[in-house]
N, C-alpha and C positions, 0 to 999 in steps of 0.2 A: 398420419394423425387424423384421427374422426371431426370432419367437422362441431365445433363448438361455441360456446361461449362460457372462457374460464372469467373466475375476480378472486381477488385479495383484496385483505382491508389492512392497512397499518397506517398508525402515526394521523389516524383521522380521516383518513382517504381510500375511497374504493375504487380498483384499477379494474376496470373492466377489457379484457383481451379478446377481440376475435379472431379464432383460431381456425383457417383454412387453406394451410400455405400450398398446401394443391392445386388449389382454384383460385390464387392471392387473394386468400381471405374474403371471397365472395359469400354471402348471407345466401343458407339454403331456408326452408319456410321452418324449420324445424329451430333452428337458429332465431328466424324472425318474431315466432311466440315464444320462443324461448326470452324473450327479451323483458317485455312489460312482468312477469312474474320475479323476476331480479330485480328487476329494479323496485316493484313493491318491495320486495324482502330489504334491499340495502337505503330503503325511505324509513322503515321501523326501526332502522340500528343504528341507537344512540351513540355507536363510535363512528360514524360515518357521518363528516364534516362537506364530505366535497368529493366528487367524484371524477376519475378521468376513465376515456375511451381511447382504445388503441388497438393496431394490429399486432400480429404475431409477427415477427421478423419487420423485413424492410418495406411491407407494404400496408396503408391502412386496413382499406376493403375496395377490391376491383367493382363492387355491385352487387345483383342478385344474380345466383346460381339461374344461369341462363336454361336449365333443364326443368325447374320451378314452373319457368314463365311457359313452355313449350304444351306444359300439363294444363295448367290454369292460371292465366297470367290474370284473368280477373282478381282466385282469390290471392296468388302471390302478391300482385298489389295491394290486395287490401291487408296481407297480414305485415306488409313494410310499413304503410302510412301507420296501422295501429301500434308500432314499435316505435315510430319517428314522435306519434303523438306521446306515448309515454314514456319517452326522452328527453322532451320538450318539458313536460309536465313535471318532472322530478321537480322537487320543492328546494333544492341543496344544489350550490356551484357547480356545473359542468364544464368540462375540459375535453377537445377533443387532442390528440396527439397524434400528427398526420404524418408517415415517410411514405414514398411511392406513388401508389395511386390512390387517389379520394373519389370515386368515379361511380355515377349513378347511384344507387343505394346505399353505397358508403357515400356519398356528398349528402343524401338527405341526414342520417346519421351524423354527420359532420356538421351537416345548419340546424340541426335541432340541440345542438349542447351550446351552452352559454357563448363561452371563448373557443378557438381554433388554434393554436402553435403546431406550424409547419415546418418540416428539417426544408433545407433548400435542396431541391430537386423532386419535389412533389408535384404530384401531375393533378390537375383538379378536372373534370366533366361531369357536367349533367346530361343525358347520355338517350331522353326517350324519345327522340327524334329517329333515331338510328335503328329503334326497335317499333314504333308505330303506336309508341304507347301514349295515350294521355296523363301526363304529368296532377297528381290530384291538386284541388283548390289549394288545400292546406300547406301545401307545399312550393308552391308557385310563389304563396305570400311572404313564407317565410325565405324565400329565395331574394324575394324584391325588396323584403323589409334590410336583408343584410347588405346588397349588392346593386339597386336602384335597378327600376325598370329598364334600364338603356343594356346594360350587359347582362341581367338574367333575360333578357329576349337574346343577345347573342350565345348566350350557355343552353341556352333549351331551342330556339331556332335550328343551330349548328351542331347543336353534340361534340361540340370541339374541346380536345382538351387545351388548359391554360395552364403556364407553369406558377412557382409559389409566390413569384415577386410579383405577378398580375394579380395575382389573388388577394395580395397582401396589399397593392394599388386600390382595388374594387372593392376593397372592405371584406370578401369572403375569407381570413383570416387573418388576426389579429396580428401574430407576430411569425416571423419567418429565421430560423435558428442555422449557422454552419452546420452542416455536416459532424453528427457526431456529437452534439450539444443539445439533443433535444432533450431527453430524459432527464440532464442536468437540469435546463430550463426549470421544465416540469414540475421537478420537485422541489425549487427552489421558492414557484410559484403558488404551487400548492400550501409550502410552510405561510408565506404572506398569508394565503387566503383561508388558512384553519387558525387562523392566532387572530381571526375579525369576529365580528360579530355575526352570526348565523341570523339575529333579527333582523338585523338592516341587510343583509344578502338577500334574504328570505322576500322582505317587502320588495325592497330594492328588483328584484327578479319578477314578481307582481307586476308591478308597477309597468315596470320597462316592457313588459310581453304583453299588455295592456288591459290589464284587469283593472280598473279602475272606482270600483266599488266597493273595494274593503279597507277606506283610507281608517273609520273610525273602531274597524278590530285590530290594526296596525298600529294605533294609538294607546290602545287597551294595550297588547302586547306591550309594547313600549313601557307603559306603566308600570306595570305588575311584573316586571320580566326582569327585572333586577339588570339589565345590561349596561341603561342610561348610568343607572346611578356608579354602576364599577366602570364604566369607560371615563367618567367625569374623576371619578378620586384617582384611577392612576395614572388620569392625565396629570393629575394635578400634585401628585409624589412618584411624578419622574418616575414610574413604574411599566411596564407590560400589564396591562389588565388580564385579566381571566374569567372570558365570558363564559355564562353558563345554560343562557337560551336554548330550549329545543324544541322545532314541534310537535 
């Protein structure tokens, strides 16, 4: 199989697959720009509520195609952070969905989408010690913002992997699944999270990543956006609402 990145959209959700069970789904550069233009495309489409990232078979993503780095590991860094940044950036839920290994470039991938759910026996490493690489700003932060300065200095110091119940201790993922359960998870979590309100996600994700200057267009929203007033009546006749906010 040609390294890639395939997606599907159904039922509100767009599953984004990295495809390179050659290389356990290692990110070649081609893959890495391949990325922010997807994810434009699936920000414009109004059936896309919430998105998850995943590998092909039983491994997330081993890292970058270490033959990338060999060429030009400058610009191979720079076209990972600009993917992780426009992952980060998506406006809509992300979900990463971890089996095997999360390691290097796949962990930045992995700290840049909202929530993490790990099958048990995932391997986690931040891995640029081991290769001599400086780790970008952008990335270090979002490392310390999930995982607290004391262990992402042991993940980036060490390049050591941790398995998922450590991970799942250090806050680098949310929930950790049996074997064989994760995709059930998944979509169990995804129906929760496309039956809410994409407003209060939306801000809510603002907010939390810390934009802190668009409290009073989040308010407008709020207004004009009809979700307040349908979340209040079918709370209030024992109903399911049905929001209809988009940005």
């Amino acid at each position: 199989m040609e390294p890639q990145l395939s997606h599907r959209v159904g039922d509100g959700v767009a599953t984004v697959v990295i495809r390179y069970p050659a290389k356990r789904n290692a990110m070649t550069a081609d893959m890495w720009r391949a990325l922010p233009p997807l994810l434009d495309e699936l920000t414009a489409d109004a059936d896309v509520h919430a998105l998850v990232l995943t590998g092909e078979g039983e491994t997330f993503c081993a890292g970058a195609d270490i033959s990338t780095l060999r060429r030009s590991p400058e610009e191979a860094q720079g076209l990972a952070t600009l993917a992780e940044e426009a992952l980060a950036a998506f406006p809509k839920p992300t979900l990463a969905a971890i089996r095997g290994y999360c390691v290097g470039g796949g962990s930045q991938l992995a700290a840049a989408c909202d929530l993490r759910f790990a099958e048990e026996g995932a391997l986690f490493g931040v891995t640029p010690a081991k290769l001599g690489i400086v780790y970008p700003a952008s990335s270090t932060r979002r490392l310390v913002s999930l995982v607290g300065p004391a262990t992402a200095k042991y993940l980036l110091f060490s390049g050591e992997l941790i398995d998922a119940e450590r991970a799942l201790r250090t806050g680098l993922v949310d929930e950790v699944l049996p074997e064989g359960t994760l995709d059930k998870r998944v979509a169990e979590f995804m129906r929760v999270l496309t039956s809410r309100s994409l407003l209060t996600q939306a801000a809510a994700k603002e907010f939390a990543n810390g934009r802190t200057d668009r409290d009073a267009y989040w308010a407008a929203q709020a207004r004009g956006g009809g979700d307040t007033a349908e979340g209040v009546a079918a709370f209030l006749e024992r109903r399911q609402p049905c929001f209809t906010w988009m940005p």
